[in-house]
ZADO-1210 file (C-alpha; in nm, 4 decimals, padded with zeros to 6 digits):
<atoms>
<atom x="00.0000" y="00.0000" z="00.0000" code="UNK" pos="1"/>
<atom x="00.2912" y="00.2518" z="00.0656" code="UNK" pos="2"/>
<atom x="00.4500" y="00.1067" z="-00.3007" code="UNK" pos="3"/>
<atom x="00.1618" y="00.2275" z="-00.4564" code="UNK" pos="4"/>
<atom x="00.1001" y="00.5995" z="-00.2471" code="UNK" pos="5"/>
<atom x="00.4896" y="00.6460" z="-00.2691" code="UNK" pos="6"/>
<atom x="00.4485" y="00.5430" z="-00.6476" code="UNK" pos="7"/>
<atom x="00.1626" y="00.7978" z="-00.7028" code="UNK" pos="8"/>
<atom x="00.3008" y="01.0858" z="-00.5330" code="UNK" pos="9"/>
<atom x="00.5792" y="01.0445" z="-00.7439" code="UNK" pos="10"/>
<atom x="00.3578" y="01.0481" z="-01.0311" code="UNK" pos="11"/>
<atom x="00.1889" y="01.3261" z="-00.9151" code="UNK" pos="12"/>
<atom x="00.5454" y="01.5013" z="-00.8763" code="UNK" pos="13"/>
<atom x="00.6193" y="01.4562" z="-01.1942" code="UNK" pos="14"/>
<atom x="00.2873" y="01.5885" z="-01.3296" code="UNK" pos="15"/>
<atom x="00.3771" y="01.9079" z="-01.1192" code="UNK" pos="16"/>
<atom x="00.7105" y="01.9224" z="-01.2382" code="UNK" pos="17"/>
<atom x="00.5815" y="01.9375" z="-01.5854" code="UNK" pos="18"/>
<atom x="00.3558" y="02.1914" z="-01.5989" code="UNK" pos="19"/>
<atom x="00.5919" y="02.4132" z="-01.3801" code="UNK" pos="20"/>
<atom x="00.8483" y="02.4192" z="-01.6894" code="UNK" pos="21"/>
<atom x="00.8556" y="02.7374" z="-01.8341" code="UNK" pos="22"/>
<atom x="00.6584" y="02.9171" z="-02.1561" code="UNK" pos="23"/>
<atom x="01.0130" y="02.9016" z="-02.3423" code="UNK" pos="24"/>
<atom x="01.0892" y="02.5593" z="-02.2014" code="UNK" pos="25"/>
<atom x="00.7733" y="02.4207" z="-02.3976" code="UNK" pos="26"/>
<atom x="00.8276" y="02.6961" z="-02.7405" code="UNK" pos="27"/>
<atom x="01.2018" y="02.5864" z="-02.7448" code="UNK" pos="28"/>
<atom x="01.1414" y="02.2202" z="-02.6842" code="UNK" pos="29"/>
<atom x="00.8315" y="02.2403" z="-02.9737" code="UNK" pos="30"/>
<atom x="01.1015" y="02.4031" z="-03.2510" code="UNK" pos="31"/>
<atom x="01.3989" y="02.1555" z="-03.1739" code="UNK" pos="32"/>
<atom x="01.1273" y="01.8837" z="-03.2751" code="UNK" pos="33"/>
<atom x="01.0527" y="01.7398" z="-02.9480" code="UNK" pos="34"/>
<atom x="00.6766" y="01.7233" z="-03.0165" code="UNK" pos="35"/>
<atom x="00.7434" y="01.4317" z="-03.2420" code="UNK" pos="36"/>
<atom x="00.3125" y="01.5059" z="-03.3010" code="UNK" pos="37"/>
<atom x="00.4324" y="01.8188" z="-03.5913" code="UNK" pos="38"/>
<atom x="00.7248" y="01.6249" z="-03.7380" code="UNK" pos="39"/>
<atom x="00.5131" y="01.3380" z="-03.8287" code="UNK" pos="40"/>
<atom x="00.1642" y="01.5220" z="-03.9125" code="UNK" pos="41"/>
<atom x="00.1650" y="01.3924" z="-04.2445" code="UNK" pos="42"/>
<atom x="00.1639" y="01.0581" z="-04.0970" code="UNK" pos="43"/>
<atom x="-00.0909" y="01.0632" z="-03.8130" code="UNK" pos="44"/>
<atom x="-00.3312" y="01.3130" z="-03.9248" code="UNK" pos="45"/>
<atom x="-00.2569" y="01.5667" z="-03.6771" code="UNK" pos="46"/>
<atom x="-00.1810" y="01.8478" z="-03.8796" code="UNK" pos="47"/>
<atom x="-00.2265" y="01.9481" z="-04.2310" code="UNK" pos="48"/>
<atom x="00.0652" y="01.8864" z="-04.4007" code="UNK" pos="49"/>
<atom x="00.1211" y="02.2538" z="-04.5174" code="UNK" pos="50"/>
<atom x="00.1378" y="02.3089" z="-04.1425" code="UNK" pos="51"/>
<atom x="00.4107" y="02.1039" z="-04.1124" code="UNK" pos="52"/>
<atom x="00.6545" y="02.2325" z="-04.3549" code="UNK" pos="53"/>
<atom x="00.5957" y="02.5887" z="-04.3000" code="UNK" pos="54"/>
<atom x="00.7215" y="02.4851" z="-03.9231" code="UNK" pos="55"/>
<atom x="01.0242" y="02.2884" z="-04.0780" code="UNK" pos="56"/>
<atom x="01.1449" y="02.5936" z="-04.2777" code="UNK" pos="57"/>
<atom x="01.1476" y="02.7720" z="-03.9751" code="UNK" pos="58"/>
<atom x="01.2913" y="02.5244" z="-03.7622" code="UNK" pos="59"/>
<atom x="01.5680" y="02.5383" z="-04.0257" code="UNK" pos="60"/>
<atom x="01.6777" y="02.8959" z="-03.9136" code="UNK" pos="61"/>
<atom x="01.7712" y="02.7616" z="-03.5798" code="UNK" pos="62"/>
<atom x="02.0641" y="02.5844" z="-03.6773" code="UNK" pos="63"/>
<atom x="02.1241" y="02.7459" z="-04.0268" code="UNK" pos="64"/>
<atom x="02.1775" y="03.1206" z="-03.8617" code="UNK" pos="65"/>
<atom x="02.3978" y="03.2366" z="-03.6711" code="UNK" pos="66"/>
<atom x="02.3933" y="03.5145" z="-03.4107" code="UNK" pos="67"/>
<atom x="02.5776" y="03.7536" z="-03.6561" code="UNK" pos="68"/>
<atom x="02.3102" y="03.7493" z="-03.9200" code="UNK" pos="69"/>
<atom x="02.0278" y="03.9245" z="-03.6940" code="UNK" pos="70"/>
<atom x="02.1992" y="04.0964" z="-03.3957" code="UNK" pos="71"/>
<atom x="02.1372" y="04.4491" z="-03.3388" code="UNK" pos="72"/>
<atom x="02.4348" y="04.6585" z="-03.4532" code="UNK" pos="73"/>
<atom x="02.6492" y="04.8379" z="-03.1861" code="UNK" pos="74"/>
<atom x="02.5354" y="05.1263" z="-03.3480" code="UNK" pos="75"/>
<atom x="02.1849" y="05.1287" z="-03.2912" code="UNK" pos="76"/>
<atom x="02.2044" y="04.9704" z="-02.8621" code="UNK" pos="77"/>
<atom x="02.0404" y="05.1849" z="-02.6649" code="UNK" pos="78"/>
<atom x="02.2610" y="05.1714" z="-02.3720" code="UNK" pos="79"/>
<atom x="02.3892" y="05.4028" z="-02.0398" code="UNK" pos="80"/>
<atom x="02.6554" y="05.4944" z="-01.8367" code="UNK" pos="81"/>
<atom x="02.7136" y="05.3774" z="-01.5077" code="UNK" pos="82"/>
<atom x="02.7425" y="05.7303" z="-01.3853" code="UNK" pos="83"/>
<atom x="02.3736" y="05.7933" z="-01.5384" code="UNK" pos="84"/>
<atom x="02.1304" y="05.9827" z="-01.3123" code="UNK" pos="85"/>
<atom x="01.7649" y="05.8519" z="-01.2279" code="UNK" pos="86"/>
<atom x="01.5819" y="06.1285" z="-01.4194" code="UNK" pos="87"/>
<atom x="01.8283" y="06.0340" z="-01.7417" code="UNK" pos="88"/>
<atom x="01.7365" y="05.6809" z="-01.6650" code="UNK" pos="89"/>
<atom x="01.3595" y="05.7080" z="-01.6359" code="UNK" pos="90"/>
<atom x="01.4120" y="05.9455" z="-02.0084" code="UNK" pos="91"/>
<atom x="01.5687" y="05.6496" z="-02.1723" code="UNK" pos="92"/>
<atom x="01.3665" y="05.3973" z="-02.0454" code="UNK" pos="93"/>
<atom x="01.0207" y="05.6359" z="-02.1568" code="UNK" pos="94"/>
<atom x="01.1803" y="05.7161" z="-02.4896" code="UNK" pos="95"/>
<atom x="01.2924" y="05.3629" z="-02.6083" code="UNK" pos="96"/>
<atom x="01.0266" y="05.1850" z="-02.5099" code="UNK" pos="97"/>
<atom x="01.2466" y="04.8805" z="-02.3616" code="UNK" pos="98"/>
<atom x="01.2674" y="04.7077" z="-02.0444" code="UNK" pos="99"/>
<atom x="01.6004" y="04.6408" z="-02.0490" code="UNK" pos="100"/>
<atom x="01.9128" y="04.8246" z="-02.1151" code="UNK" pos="101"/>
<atom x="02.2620" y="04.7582" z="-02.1160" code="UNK" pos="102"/>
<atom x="02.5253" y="04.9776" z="-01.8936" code="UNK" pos="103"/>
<atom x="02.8861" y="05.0229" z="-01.9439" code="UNK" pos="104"/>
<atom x="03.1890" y="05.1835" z="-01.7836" code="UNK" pos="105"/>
<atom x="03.3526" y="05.4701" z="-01.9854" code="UNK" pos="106"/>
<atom x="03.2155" y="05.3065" z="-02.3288" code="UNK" pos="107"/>
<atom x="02.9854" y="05.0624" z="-02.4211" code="UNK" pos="108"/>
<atom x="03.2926" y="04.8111" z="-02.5055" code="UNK" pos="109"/>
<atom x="03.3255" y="04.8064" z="-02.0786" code="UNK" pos="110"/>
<atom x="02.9952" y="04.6534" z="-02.0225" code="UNK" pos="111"/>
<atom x="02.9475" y="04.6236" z="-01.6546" code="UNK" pos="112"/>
<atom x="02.5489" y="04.4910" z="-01.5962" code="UNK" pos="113"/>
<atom x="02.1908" y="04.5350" z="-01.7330" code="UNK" pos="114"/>
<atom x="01.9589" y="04.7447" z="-01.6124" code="UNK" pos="115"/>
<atom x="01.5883" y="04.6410" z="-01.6147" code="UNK" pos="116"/>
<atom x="01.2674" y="04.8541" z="-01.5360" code="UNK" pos="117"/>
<atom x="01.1076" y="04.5923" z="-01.3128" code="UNK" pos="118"/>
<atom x="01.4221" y="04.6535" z="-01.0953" code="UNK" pos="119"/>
<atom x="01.4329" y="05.0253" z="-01.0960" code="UNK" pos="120"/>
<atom x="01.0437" y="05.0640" z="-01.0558" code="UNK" pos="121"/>
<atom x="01.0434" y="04.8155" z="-00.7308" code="UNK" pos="122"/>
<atom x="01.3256" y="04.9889" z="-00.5964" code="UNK" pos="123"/>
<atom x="01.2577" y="05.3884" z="-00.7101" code="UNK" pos="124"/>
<atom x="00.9079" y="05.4135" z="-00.7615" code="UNK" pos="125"/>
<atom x="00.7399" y="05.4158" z="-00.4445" code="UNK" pos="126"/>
<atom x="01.0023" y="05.5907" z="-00.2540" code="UNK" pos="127"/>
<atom x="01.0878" y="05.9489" z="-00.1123" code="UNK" pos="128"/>
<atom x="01.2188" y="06.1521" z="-00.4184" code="UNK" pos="129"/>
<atom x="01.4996" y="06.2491" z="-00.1322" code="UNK" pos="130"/>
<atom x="01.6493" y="05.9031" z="-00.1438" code="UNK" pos="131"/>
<atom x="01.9703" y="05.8922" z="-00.3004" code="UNK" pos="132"/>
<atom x="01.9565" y="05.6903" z="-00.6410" code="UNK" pos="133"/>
<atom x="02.2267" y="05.4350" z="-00.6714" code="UNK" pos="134"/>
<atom x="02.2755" y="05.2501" z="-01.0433" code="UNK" pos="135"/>
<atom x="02.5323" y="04.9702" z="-00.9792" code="UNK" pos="136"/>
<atom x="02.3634" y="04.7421" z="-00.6682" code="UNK" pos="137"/>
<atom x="01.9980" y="04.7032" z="-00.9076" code="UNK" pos="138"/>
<atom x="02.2813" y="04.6106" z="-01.1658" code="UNK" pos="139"/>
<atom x="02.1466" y="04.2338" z="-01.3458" code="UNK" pos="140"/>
<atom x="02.4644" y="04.0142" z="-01.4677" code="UNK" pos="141"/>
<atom x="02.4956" y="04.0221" z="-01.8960" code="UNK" pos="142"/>
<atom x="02.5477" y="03.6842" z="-02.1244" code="UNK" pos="143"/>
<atom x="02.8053" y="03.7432" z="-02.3847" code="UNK" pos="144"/>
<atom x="02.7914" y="03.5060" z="-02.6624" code="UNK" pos="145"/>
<atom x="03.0307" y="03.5406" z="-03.0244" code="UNK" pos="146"/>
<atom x="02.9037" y="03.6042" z="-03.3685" code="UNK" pos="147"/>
<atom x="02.9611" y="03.2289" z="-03.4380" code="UNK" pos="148"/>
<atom x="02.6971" y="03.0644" z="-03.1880" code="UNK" pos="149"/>
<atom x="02.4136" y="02.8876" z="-03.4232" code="UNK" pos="150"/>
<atom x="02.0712" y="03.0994" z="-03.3257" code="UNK" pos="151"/>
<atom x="01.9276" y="02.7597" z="-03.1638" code="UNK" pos="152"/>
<atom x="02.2642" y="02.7282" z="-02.9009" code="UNK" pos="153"/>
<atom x="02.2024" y="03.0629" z="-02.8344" code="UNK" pos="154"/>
<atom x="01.8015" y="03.0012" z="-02.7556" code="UNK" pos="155"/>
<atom x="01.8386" y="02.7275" z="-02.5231" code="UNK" pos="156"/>
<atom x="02.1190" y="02.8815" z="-02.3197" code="UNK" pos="157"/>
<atom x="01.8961" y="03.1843" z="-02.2820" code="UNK" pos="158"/>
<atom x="01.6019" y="02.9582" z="-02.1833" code="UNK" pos="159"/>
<atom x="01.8281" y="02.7492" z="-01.9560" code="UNK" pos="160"/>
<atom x="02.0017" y="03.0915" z="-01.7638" code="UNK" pos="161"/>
<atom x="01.6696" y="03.2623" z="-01.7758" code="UNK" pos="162"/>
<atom x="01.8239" y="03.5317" z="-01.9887" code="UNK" pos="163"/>
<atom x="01.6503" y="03.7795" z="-02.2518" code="UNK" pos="164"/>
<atom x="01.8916" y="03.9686" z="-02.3898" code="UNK" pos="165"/>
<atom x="02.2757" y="03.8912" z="-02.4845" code="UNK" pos="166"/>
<atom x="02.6067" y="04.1490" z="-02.5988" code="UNK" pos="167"/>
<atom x="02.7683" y="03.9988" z="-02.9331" code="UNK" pos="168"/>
<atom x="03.1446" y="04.0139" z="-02.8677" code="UNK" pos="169"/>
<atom x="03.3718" y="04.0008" z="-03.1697" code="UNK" pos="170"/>
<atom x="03.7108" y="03.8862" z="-03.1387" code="UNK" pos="171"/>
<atom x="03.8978" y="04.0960" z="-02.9990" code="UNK" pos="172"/>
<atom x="03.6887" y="04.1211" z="-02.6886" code="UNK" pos="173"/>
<atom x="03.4688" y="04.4632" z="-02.7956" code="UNK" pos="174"/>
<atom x="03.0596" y="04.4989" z="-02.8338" code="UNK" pos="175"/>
<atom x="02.9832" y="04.3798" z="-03.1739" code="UNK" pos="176"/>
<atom x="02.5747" y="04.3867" z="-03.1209" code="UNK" pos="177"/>
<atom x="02.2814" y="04.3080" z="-02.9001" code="UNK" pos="178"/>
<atom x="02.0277" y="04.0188" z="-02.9417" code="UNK" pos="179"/>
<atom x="01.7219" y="03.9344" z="-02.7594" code="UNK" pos="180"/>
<atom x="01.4897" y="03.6189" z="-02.7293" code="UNK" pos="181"/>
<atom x="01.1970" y="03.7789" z="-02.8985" code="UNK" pos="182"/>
<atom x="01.4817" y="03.8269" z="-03.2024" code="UNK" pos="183"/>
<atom x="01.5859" y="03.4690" z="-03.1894" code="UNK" pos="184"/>
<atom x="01.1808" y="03.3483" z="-03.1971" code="UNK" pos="185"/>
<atom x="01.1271" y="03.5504" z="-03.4859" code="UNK" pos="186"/>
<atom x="01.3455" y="03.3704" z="-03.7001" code="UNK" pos="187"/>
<atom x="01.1215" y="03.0385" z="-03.6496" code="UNK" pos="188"/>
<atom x="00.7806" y="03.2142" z="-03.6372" code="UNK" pos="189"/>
<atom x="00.7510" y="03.5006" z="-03.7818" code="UNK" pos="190"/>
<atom x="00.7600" y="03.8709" z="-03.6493" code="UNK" pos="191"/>
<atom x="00.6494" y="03.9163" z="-03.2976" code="UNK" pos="192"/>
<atom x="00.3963" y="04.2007" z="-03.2766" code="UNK" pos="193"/>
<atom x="00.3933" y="04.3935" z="-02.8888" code="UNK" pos="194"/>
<atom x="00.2768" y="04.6758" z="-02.7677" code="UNK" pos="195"/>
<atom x="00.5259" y="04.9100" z="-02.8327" code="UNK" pos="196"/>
<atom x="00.5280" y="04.8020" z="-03.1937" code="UNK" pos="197"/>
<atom x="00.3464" y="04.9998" z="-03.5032" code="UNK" pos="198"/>
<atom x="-00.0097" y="04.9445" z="-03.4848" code="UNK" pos="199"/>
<atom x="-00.1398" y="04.7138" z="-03.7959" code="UNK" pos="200"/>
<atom x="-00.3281" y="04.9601" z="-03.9867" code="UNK" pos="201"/>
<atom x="-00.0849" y="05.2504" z="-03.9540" code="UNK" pos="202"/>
<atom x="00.1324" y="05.1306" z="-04.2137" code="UNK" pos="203"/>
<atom x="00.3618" y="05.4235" z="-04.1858" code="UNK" pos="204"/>
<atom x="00.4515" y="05.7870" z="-03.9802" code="UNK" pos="205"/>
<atom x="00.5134" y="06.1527" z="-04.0951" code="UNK" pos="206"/>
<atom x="00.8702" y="06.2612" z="-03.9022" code="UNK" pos="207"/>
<atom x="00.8982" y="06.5630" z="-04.1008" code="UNK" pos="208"/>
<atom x="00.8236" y="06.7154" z="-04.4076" code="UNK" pos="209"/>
<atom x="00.9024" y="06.4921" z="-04.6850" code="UNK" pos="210"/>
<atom x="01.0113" y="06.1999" z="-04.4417" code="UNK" pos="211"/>
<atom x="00.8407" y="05.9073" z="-04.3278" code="UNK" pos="212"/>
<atom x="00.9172" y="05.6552" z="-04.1153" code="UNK" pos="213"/>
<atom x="00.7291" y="05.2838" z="-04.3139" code="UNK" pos="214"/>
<atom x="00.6684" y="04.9291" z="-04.2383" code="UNK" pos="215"/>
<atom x="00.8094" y="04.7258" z="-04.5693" code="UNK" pos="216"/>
<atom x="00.4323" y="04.5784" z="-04.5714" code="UNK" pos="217"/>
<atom x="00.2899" y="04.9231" z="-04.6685" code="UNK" pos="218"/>
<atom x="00.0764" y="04.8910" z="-04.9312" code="UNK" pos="219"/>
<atom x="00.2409" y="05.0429" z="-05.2577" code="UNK" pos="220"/>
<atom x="-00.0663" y="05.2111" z="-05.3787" code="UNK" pos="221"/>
<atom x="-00.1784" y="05.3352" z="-05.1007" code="UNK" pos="222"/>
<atom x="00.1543" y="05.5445" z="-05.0246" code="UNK" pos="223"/>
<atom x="00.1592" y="05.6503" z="-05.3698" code="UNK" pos="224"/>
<atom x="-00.1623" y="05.8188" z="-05.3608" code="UNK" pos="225"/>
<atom x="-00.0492" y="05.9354" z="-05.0200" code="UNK" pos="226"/>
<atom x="00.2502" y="06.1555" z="-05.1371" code="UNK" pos="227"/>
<atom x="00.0892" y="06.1047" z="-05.5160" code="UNK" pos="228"/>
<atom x="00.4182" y="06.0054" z="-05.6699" code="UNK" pos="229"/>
<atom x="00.4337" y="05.6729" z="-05.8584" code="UNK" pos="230"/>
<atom x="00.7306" y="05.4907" z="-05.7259" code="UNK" pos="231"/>
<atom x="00.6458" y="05.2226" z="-06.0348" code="UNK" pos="232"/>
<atom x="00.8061" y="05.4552" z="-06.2729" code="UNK" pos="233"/>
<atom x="01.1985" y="05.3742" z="-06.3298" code="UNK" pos="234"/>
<atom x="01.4006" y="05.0967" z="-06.4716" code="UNK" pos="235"/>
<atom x="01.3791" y="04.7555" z="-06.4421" code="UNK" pos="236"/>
<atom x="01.0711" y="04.8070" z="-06.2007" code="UNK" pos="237"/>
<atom x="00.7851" y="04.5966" z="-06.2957" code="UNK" pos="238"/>
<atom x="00.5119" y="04.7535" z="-06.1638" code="UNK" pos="239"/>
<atom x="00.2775" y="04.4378" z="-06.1815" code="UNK" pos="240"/>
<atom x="00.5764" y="04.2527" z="-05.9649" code="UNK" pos="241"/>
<atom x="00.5272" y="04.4507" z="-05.7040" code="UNK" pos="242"/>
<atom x="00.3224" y="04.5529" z="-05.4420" code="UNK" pos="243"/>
<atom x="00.4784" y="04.7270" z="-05.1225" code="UNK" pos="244"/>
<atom x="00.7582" y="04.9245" z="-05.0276" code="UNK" pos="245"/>
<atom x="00.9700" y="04.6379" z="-04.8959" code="UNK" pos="246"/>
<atom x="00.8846" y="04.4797" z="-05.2452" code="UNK" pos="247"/>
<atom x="00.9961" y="04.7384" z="-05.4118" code="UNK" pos="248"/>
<atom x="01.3217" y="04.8242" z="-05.2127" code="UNK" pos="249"/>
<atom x="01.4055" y="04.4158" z="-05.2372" code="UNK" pos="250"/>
<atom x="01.3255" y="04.4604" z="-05.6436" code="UNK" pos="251"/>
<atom x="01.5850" y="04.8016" z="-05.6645" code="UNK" pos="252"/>
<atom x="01.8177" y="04.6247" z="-05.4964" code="UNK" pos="253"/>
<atom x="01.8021" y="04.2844" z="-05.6253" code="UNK" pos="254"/>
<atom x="01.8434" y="04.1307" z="-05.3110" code="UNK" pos="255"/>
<atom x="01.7359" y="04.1591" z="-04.9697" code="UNK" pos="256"/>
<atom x="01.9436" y="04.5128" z="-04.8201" code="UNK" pos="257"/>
<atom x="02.0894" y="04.4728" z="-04.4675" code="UNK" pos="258"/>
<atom x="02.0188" y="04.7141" z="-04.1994" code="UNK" pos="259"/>
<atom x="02.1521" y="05.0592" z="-04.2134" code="UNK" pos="260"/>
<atom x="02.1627" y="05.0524" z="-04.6062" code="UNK" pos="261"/>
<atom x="02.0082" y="05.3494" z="-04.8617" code="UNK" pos="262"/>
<atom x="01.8992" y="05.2210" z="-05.1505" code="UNK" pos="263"/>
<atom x="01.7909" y="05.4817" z="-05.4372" code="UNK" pos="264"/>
<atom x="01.4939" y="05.5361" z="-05.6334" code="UNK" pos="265"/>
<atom x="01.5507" y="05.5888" z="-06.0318" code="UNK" pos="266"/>
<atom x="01.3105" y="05.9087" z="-05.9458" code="UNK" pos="267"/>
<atom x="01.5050" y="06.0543" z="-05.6940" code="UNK" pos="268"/>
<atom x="01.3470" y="05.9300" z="-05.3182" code="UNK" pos="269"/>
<atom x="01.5980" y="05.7538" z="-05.0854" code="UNK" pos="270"/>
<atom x="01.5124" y="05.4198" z="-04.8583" code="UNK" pos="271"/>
<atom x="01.7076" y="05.3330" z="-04.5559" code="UNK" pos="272"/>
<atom x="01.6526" y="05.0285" z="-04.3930" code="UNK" pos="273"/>
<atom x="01.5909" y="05.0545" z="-04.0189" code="UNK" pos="274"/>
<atom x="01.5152" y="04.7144" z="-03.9871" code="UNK" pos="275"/>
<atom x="01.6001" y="04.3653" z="-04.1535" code="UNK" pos="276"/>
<atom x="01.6946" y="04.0670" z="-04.0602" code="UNK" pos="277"/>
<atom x="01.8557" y="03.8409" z="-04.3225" code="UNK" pos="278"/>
<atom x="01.5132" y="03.7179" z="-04.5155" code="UNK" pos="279"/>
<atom x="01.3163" y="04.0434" z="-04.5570" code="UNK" pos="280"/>
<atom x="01.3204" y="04.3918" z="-04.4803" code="UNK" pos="281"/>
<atom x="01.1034" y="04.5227" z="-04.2006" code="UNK" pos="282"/>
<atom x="01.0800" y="04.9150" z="-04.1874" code="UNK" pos="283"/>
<atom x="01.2109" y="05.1749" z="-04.3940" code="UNK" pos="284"/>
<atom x="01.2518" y="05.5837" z="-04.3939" code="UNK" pos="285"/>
<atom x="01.1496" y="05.7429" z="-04.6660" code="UNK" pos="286"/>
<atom x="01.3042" y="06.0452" z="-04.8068" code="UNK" pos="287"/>
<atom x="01.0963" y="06.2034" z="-05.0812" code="UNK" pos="288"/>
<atom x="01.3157" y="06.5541" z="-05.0649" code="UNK" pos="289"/>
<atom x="01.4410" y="06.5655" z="-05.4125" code="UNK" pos="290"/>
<atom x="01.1264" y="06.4960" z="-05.5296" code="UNK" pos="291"/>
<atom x="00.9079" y="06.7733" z="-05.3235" code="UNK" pos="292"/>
<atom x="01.1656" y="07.0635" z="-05.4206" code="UNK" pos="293"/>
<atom x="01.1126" y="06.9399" z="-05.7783" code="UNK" pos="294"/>
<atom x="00.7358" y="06.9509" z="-05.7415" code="UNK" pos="295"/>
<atom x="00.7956" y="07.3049" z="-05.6227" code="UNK" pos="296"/>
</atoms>
């Protein structure tokens, strides 16, 4: 009789055990094809088949990127000093929009900690604006990983240290980039939409006259009757081809551009990426200056 209660509050352990792993435990242990139940839909009925390879080119990117191919650049980490004051602090984290953010010593190639908002709020928040504010103890340890590391080591490690966001370090020991989980996840599933990110039907922005920040989904058309210039016109652009602005920057290029990168309209208007990854192009600023003088 105690075999058999030992035996099912062991069972019952296990049970517990199992639905205490975490959210990435179960995403991260569905992409590296432990749910045998997707790789074999075809077979038991389970899913429809086009299900299952849409999931296997996904799975794919997991061992065929590496952390290189879609780490933020140094250039764009929003990051602060250690010396940083709270008001600065609470400006950076209201104006970026993140919840973490890397700290350094002198320059950002000195990393010393992360700071996150959960952290600062807890500690700051509810307290007597006389209190002194003090950066370093709130401090959260980094993970450093190299450009080499396959996007799937990187994953699990995260998972497995309970980490969210990782410093690139090139070989000689300096900041090379920043990548976070939700960047890693969007190489298997798609992009991640949150709440700090463009809402769906406002395809693009106004930053100033003749500029606009635009998702590469924005509907062609629609932003040519917008500024009423037809971005079809021009050379080798085939105008039945293509249908947004990230088609038609990936058709002037001839590839897909990296980050950072202008590419130029035959007309005169400028693209910059502001955000790729290595299969498509995600936002772009537009730059229709030449054209509005010319208008003029």
């Amino acid at each position: 009789m105690g075999d058999i209660d030992g035996s099912s509050r062991a069972a019952q352990s296990a049970q517990l055990k199992e639905q205490d792993r975490s959210f990435w435990h179960r995403v991260i242990d569905r992409m590296l094809g432990k749910n045998r139940n997707v790789q074999n839909s075809d077979v038991e009925g389970d899913q429809p088949p086009s299900l299952e390879v849409n999931n296997q080119r996904g799975m794919i990117n997991l061992r065929r990127l590496q952390v290189e191919d879609v780490a933020i650049p140094k250039a764009e980490i929003v990051a602060v000093s250690e010396n940083t004051s709270k008001e600065e602090l609470v400006k950076v984290f209201r104006d970026s929009g993140l919840t973490r953010i890397p700290v350094y010593s002198g320059t950002l190639d000195t990393p010393i900690g992360m700071a996150h908002l959960k952290d600062f709020a807890l500690k700051y928040g509810f307290q007597d604006e006389a209190e002194s504010f003090e950066l370093a103890p709130m401090l959260r340890p980094l993970l450093f990983v190299p450009l080499s590391m396959p996007i799937g080591v990187l994953l699990a490690k995260m998972q497995t240290e309970r980490r969210h966001m990782a410093l690139v370090i090139d070989e000689y020991g300096g900041v090379d980039g920043l990548v976070t989980i939700e960047d890693l996840i969007e190489q298997v599933v798609g992009e991640i939409e949150d709440e700090h990110d463009s809402d769906e039907d406002t395809f693009w922005t106004m930053e100033k006259s003749g500029q606009f920040l635009a998702l590469a989904k924005t509907p062609l058309e629609e932003f040519s009757s917008f500024t009423q210039i037809d971005f079809t016109q021009g050379k080798d652009i085939d105008a039945e081809e293509v249908e947004t602005l990230g088609g038609l920057v990936f058709m002037l290029a001839g590839r897909v551009p990296v980050r950072g990168e202008v590419i130029q309209h035959p007309q005169g208007a400028e693209f910059e990426v502001v955000d790729a990854d290595p299969r498509r192009v995600k936002r772009l600023r537009v730059r229709l200056h030449s054209l509005t003088k010319a208008a003029e």
